[in-house]
N, C-alpha and C positions, 0 to 999 in steps of 0.2 A: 429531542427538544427537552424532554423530562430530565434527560441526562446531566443535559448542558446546566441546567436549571440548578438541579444536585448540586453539581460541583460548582456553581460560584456558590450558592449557601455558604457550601464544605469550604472555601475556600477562604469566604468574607468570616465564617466565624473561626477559622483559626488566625485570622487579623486582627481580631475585634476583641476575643475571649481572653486573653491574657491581660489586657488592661482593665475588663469587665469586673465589675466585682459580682456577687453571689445572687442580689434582688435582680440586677442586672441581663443576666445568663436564663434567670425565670423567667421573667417578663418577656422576653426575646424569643422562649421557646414557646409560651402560650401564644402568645402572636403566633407565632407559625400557626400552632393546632389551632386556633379561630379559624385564621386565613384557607385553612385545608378542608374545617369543618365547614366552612361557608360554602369552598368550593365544590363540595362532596352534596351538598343541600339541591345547591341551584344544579348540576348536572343530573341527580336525580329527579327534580323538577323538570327539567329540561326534556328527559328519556320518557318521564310518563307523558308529558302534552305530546311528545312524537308517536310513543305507542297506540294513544288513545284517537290519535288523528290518520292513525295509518287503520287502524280499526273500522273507524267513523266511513272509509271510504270503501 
């Protein structure tokens, strides 16, 4: 699934990137790293509420 994922990115930015100009290509990468760091947040959120509920029991 990750994989799959990768390569449309991989695939959408070598479509995207040569018309892109420079502010462009930046904005578009930090988007990603948000988008990763959001998801890295909430799944760590996620792991302790499960940790602390399988404890709990």
């Amino acid at each position: 699934m990750v994989d799959h994922i990768l390569a449309n990115i991989s695939v959408y930015m070598t479509k995207t990137v040569p018309q892109m100009n420079i502010p462009e290509i930046i904005v578009s990468v930090l988007a990603v790293l948000v988008i990763i760091h959001a998801l890295v947040m909430l799944g760590r959120v996620l792991f302790q509420r499960y940790r602390k509920n399988t404890k709990g029991s």
